[in-house]
C-alpha positions as MATLAB code, in Angstrom:
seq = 'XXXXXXXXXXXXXXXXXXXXXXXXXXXXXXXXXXXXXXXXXXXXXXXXXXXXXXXXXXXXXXXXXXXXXXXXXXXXXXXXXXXXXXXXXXXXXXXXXXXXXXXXXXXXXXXXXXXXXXXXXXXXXXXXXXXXXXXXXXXXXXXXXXXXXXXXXXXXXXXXXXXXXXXXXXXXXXXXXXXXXXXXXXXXXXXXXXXXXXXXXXXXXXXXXXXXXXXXXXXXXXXXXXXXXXXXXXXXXXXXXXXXXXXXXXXXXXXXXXXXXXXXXXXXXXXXXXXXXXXXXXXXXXXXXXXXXXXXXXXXXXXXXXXXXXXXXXXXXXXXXXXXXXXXXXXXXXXXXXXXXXXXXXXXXXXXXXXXXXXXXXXXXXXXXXXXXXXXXXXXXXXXXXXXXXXXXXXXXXXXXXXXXXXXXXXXXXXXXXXXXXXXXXXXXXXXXXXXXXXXXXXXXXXXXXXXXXXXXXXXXXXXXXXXXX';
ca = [
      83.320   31.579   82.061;
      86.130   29.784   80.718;
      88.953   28.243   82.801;
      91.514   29.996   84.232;
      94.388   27.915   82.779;
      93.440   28.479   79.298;
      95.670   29.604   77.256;
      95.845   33.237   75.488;
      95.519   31.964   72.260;
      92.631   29.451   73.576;
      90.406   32.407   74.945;
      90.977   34.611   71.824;
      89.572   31.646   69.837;
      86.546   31.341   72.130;
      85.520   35.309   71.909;
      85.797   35.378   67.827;
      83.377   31.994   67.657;
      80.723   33.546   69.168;
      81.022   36.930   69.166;
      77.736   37.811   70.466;
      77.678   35.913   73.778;
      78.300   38.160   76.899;
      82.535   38.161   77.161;
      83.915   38.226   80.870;
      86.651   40.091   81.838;
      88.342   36.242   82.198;
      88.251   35.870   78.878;
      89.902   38.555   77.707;
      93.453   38.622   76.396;
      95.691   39.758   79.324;
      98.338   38.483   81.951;
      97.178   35.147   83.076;
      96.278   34.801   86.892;
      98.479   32.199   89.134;
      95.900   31.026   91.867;
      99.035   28.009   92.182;
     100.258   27.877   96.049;
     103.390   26.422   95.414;
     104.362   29.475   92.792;
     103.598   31.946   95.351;
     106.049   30.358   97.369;
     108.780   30.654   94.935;
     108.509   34.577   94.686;
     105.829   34.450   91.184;
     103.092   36.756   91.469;
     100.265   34.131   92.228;
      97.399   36.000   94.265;
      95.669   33.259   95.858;
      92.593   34.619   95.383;
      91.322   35.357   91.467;
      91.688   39.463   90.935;
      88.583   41.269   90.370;
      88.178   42.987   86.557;
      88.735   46.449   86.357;
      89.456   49.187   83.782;
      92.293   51.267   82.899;
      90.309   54.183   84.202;
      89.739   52.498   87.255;
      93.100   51.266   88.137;
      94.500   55.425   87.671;
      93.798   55.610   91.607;
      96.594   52.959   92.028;
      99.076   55.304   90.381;
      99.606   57.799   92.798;
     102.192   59.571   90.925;
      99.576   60.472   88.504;
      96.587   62.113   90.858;
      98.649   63.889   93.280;
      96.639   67.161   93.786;
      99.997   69.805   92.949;
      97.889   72.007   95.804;
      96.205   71.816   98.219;
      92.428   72.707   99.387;
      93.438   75.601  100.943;
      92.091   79.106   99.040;
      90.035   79.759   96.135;
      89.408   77.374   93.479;
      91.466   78.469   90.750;
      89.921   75.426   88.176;
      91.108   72.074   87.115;
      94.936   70.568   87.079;
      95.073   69.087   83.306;
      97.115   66.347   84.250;
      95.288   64.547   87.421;
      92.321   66.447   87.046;
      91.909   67.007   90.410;
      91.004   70.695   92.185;
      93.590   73.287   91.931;
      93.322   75.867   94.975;
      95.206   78.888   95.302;
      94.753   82.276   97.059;
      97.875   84.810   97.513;
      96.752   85.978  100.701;
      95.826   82.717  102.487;
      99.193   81.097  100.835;
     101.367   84.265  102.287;
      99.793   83.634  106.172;
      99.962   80.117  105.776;
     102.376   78.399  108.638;
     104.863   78.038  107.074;
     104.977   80.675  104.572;
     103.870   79.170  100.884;
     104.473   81.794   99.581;
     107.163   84.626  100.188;
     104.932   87.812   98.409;
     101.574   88.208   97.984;
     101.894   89.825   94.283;
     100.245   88.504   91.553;
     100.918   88.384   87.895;
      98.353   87.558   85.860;
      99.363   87.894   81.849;
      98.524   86.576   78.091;
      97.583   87.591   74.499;
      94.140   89.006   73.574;
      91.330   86.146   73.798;
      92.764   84.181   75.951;
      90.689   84.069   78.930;
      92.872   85.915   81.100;
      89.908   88.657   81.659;
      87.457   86.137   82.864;
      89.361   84.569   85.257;
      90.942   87.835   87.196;
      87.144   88.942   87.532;
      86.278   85.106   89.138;
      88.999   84.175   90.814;
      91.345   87.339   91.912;
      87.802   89.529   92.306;
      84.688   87.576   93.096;
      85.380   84.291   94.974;
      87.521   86.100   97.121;
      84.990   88.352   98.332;
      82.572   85.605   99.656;
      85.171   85.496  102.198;
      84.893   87.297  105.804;
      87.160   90.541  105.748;
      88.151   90.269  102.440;
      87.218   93.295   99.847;
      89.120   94.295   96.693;
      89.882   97.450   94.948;
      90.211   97.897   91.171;
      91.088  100.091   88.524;
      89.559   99.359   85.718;
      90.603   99.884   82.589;
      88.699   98.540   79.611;
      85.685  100.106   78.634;
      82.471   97.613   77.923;
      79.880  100.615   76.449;
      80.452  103.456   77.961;
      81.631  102.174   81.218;
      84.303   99.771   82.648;
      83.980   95.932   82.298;
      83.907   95.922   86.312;
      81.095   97.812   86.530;
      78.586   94.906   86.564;
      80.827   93.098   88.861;
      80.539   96.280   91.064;
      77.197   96.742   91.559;
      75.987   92.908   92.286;
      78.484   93.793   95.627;
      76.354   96.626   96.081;
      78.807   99.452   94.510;
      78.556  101.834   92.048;
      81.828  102.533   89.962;
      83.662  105.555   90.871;
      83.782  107.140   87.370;
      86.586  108.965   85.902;
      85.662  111.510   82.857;
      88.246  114.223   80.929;
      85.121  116.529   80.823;
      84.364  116.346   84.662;
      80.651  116.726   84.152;
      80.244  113.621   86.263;
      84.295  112.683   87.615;
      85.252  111.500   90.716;
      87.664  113.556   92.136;
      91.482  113.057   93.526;
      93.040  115.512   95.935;
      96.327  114.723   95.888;
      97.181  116.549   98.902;
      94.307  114.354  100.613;
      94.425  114.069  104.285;
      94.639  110.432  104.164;
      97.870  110.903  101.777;
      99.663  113.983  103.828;
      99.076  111.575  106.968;
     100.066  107.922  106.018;
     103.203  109.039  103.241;
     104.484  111.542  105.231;
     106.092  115.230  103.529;
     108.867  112.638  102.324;
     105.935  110.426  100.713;
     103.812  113.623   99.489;
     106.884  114.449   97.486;
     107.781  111.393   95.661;
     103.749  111.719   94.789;
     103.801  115.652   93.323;
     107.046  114.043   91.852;
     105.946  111.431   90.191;
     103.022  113.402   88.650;
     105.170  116.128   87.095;
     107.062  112.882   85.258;
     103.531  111.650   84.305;
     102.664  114.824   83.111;
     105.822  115.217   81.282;
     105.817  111.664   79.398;
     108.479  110.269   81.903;
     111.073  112.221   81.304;
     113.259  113.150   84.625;
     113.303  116.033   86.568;
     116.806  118.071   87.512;
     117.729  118.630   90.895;
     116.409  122.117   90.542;
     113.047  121.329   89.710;
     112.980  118.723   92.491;
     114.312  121.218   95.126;
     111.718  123.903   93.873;
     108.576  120.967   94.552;
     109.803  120.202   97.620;
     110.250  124.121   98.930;
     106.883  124.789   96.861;
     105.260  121.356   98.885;
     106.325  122.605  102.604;
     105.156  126.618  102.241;
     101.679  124.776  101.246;
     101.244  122.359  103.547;
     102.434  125.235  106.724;
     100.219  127.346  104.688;
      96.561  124.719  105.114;
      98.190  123.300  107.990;
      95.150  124.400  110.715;
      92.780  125.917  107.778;
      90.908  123.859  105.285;
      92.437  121.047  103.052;
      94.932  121.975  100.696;
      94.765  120.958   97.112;
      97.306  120.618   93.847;
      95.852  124.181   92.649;
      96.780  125.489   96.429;
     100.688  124.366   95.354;
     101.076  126.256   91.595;
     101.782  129.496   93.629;
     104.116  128.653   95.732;
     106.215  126.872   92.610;
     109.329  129.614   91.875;
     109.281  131.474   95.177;
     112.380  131.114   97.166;
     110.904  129.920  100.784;
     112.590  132.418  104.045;
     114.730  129.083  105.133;
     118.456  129.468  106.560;
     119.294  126.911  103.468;
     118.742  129.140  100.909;
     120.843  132.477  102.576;
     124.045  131.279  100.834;
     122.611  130.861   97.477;
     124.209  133.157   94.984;
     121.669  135.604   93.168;
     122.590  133.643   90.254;
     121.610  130.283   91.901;
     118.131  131.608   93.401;
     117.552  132.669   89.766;
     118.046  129.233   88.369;
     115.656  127.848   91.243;
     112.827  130.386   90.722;
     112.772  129.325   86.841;
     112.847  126.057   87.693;
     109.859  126.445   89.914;
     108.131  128.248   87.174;
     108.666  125.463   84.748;
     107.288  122.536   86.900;
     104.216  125.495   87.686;
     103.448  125.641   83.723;
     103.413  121.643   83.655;
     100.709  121.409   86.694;
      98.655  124.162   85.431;
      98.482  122.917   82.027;
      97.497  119.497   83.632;
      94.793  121.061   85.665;
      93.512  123.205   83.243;
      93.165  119.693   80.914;
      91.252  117.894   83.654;
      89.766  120.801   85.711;
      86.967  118.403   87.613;
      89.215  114.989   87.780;
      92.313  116.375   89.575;
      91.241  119.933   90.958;
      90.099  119.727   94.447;
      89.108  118.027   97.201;
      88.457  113.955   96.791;
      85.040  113.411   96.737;
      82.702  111.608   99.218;
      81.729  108.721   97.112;
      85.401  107.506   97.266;
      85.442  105.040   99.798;
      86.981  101.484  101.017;
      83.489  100.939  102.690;
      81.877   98.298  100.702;
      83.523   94.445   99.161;
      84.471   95.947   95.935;
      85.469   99.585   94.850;
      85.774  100.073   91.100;
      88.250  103.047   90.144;
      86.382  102.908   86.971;
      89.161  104.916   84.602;
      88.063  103.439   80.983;
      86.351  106.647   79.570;
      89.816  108.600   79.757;
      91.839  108.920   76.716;
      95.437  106.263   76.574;
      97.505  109.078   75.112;
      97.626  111.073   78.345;
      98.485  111.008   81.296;
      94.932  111.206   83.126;
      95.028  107.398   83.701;
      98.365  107.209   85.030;
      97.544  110.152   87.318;
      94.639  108.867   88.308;
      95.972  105.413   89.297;
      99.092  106.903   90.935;
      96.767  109.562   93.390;
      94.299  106.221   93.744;
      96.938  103.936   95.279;
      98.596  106.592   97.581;
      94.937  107.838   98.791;
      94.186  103.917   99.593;
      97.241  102.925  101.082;
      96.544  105.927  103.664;
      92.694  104.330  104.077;
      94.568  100.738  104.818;
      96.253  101.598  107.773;
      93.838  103.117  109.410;
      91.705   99.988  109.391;
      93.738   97.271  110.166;
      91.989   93.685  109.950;
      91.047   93.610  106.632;
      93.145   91.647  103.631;
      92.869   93.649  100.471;
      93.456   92.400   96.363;
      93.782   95.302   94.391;
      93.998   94.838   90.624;
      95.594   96.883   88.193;
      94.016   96.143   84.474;
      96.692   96.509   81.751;
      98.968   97.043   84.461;
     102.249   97.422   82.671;
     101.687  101.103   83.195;
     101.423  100.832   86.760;
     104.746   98.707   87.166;
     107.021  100.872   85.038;
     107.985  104.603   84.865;
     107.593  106.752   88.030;
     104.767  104.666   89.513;
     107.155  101.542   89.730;
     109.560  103.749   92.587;
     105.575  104.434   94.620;
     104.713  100.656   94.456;
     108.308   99.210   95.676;
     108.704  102.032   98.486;
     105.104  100.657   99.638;
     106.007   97.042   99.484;
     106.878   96.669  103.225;
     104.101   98.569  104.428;
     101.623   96.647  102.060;
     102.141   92.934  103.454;
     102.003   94.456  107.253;
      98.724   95.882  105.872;
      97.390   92.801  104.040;
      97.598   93.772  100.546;
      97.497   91.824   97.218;
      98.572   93.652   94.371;
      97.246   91.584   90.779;
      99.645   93.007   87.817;
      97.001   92.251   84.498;
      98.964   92.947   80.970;
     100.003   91.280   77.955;
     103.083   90.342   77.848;
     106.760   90.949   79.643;
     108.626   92.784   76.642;
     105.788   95.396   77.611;
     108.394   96.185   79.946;
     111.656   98.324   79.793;
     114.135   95.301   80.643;
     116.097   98.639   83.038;
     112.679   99.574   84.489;
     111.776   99.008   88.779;
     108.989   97.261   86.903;
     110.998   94.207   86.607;
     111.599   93.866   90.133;
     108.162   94.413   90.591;
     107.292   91.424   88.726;
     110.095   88.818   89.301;
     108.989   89.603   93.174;
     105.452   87.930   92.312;
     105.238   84.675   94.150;
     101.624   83.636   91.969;
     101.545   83.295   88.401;
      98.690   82.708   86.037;
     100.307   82.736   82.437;
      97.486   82.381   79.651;
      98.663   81.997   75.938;
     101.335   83.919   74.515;
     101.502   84.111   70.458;
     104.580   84.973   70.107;
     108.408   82.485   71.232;
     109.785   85.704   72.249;
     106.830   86.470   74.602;
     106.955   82.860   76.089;
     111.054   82.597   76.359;
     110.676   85.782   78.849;
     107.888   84.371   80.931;
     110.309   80.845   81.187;
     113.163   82.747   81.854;
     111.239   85.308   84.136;
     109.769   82.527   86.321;
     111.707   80.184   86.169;
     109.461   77.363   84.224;
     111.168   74.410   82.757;
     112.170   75.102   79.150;
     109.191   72.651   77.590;
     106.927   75.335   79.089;
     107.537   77.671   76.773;
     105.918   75.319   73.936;
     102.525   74.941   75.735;
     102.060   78.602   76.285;
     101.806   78.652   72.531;
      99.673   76.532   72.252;
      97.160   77.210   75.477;
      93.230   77.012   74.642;
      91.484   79.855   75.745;
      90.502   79.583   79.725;
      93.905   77.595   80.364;
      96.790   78.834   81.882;
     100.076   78.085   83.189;
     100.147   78.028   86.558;
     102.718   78.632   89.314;
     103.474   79.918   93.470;
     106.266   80.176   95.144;
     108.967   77.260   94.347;
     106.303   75.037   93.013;
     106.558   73.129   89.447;
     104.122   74.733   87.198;
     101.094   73.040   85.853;
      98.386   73.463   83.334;
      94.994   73.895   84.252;
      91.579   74.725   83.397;
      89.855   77.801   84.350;
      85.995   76.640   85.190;
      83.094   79.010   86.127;
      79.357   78.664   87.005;
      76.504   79.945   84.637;
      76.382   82.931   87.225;
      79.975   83.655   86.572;
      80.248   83.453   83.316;
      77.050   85.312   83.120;
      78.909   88.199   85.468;
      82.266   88.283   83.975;
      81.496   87.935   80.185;
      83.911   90.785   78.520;
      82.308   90.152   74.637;
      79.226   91.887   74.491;
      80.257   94.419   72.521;
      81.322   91.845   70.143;
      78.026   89.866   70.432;
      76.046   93.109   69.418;
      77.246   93.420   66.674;
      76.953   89.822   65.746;
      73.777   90.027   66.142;
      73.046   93.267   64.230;
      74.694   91.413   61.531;
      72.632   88.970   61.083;
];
């Protein structure tokens, strides 16, 4: 080993004449060490004892500006922060009870362009880790077919579930009784209505009722429900009857002939709309629910990819789901609840946005996690409840976005820093822009085991054909 007091130009000399000799980290060019006592007296940096060599790598622990974990261990490992590469943990549920709050909703957005992993990581980290957990379950309505069923189905049955299915034929639907018990009970008439509402505006492509049409479901909804009130359970068919008659109620006597006219037609009209809706799905809407429909087991799959996007089965179907479950939550108090809507953009605008923020308040008290899946934000009427819905989210998992006008609304919607919007651009599949509460955002890497990515793999349908290809 050379001598400390060498000079830099002295030790460079002495590594290029013999190259091949075994260098010490002495010898290297770099800050030369003060081991003089006097000097360390006068303020220099003079360590009295010689510093032992390290590497750049090494030395990283001594910046603690640059490993600070942004979260903390708390939750469900979410994957890996790009920047310290340390463990990013997040869960909605345990950030919302945390003491104090970190976060003030449980809502989750979870959003990004085709291929970018977001898929993958709602199935691992918003579905399956989650349920490992005591009293935690999920609920999901699943969207995207994989073969002839949904992509949850797989998921579904390694939790010991099989996949409530959803077909237009009905030769082997689930069925939704809108007028369910559990509904009638938990939503009150009030909530009932705003249901049958909302599924005549389904059923009608969104477009609004008038005040006679809403009077005439609301007259047709009471004569039903006083008509099954101590016989057996009512169902939607049990209401098309009772649609145009003018019930024997003192606030009707003062209506002119002229006005009970305009009622009855108006009844009439919203009775040809239900009927035609039955008649199109006889076996998914038409009767009572059936027994397989459940909150029973971890994970129930509303499995709703076998019926057709240009109607308004899905919609239906999702509506009637969440009403039906939100009556099976508060009767069993004690469990916490993640219920994910796939290509959920649906879900948070139209009628179905006015069901989801009148249940807001009752869905914290019950310990309920709603996960919003879709695209991207212009998906969304910028006048629609939907946007409420969203900007409410306190968790945000933003995967790639292809286009600037798809990342300037998730900066502006969530308040990233502006530079943001650049990296969502430019995200690798599996990463993802994350953010809770009034945290900074951060990038990080979504990583699974063999056995997840095994469970949650959404391209064999691609693979297939890759392989009948070749």
């Amino acid at each position: 080993m050379s001598e400390p007091n060498l000079t830099r130009r002295q030790q460079n000399a002495a590594v290029d004449e013999n190259p091949a000799r075994e260098v010490s980290p002495y010898e290297l060019p770099g800050s030369q060490l003060r081991t003089k006592y006097r000097a360390a007296r006068r303020g220099l940096y003079a360590p009295k004892l010689a510093g032992a060599p390290s590497t750049t790598r090494q030395a990283a622990v001594l910046n603690t500006a640059l490993i600070g974990q942004p979260t903390g261990t708390q939750g469900i490992a979410n994957g890996r922060d790009q920047l310290s590469h340390t463990l990013i943990a997040h869960d909605p549920i345990t950030a919302y009870n945390a003491r104090p709050r970190l976060v003030s909703s449980p809502n989750t957005v979870v959003a990004g362009g085709v291929g970018g992993g977001k898929s993958s990581f709602v199935k691992t980290v918003c579905v399956g880790r989650p349920l490992l957990l005591k009293y935690r379950r999920a609920v999901v309505f699943d969207k995207k077919p994989q073969g002839d069923e949904g992509e949850y189905a797989a998921i579904a049955r390694a939790y010991g579930a099989e996949p409530l299915r959803f077909t237009v034929d009905g030769s082997s639907s689930t069925r939704l009784n809108l007028l369910d018990p559990l509904i009638v009970r938990n939503a009150g008439a009030a909530g009932t209505y705003r249901l049958l509402h909302t599924i005549v505006r389904i059923a009608r492509e969104n477009a609004r009722l008038t005040d006679w049409e809403e009077e005439s479901i609301r007259a047709a909804l009471t004569l039903t429900l006083a008509q099954f009130e101590d016989a057996r359970t009512a169902t939607m068919s049990d209401v098309l009857p009772f649609l145009g008659r003018i019930p024997d109620d003192p606030k009707y006597d003062d209506l002119a002939p002229t006005a009970r006219d305009m009622l009855h037609h108006a009844g009439l009209g919203v009775r040809w709309t239900l009927t035609g809706l039955l008649d199109e799905y006889a076996g998914l809407l038409d009767g009572e629910t059936s027994d397989t429909v459940d909150l029973t087991g971890k994970l129930t799959s509303f499995d709703i990819s076998q019926l057709p996007n240009d109607g308004p089965a899905v919609n239906v179907v999702r509506a009637i789901g969440n009403e039906w479950m939100m009556g099976r939550l508060r009767g069993e108090r004690g469990w916490a609840t993640t219920v994910v809507y796939e290509e959920g953009w649906d879900m948070v605008d139209g009628p179905t946005a006015h069901l989801l923020k009148s249940n807001q308040k009752l869905s914290r008290a019950l310990g309920l996690s709603n996960v919003f899946v879709f695209h991207k934000g212009k998906d969304i009427a910028p006048d629609s409840p939907g946007q409420t819905v969203i900007s409410e989210a306190q968790s945000i998992y933003m995967f790639r976005q292809d286009r600037p006008e798809d990342a300037a609304w998730a900066v502006r919607t969530f308040d990233f820093e502006p530079s943001t919007a650049d990296v969502l651009q430019r995200l690798a599949p599996g990463h993802f822009v994350f953010k809770y509460g009034s945290q900074p955002e951060v990038h990080v890497q979504h990583v699974r085991s063999e056995w997840e990515v095994e469970l949650t793999d959404t391209d064999d349908a691609m693979q297939i054909s890759a392989e009948d290809a070749g």
